[in-house]
N, C-alpha and C positions, 0 to 999 in steps of 0.2 A: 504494500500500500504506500503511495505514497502525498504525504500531510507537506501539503508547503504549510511554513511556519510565518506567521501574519503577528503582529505586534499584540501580547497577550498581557493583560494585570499579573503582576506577579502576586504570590499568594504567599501569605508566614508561611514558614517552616513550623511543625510542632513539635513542642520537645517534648523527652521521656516524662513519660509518671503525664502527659495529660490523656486523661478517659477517652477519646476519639481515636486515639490510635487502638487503641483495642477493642475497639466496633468490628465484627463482620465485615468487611469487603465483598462486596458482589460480584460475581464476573461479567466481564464486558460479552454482552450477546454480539452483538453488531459494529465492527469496525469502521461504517464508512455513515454510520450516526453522527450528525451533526453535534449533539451531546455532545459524544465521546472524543471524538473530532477536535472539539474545542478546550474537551480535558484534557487533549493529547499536549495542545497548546500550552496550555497552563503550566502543565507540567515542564516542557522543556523550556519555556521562559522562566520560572523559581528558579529550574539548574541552572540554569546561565546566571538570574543574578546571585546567586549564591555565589557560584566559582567566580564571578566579577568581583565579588565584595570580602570573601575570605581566602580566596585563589587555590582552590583547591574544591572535590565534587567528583565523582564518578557516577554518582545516581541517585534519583532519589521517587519516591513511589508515591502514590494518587495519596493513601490515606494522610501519609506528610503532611499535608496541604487541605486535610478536610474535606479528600474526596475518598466518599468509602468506596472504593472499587479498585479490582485489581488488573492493574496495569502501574507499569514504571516507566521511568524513561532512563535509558543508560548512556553515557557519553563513551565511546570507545576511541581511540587513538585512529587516526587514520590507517587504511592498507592499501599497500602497491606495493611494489615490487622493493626489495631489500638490497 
């Protein structure tokens, strides 16, 4: 699939010990939901500004952010050839 990334609200981060993170997670039925879609957003705008703001980030997941569902978004290193 692929989500072109459109200028999204970044959302807190939640930290350990708050009750939301230990909610259920649903899983995502439908990938090309506009919902979802735009949670997909969400989510890879928070990594970025987090990795802009503390310089560091390899991923971080829907419920982080107050959305209970499961999906994350990971940042991996680029690949081509070595």
């Amino acid at each position: 699939m692929n989500v072109k990334i459109r200028q999204a609200p970044k959302a807190n981060i939640l930290h350990l010990g708050d009750p939301r993170l230990r909610q259920i997670a649903k899983p995502v039925q439908d990938l090309s939901d506009e919902a979802t879609i735009n949670q997909a957003r969400l989510l890879y705008r928070s990594l970025q500004n987090f990795r802009k703001q503390y310089g560091f980030g390899r991923a971080t997941a829907a419920p982080q952010i107050s959305i209970p569902r499961r999906m994350c978004w990971l940042k991996t290193p680029p690949s081509g050839p070595e």
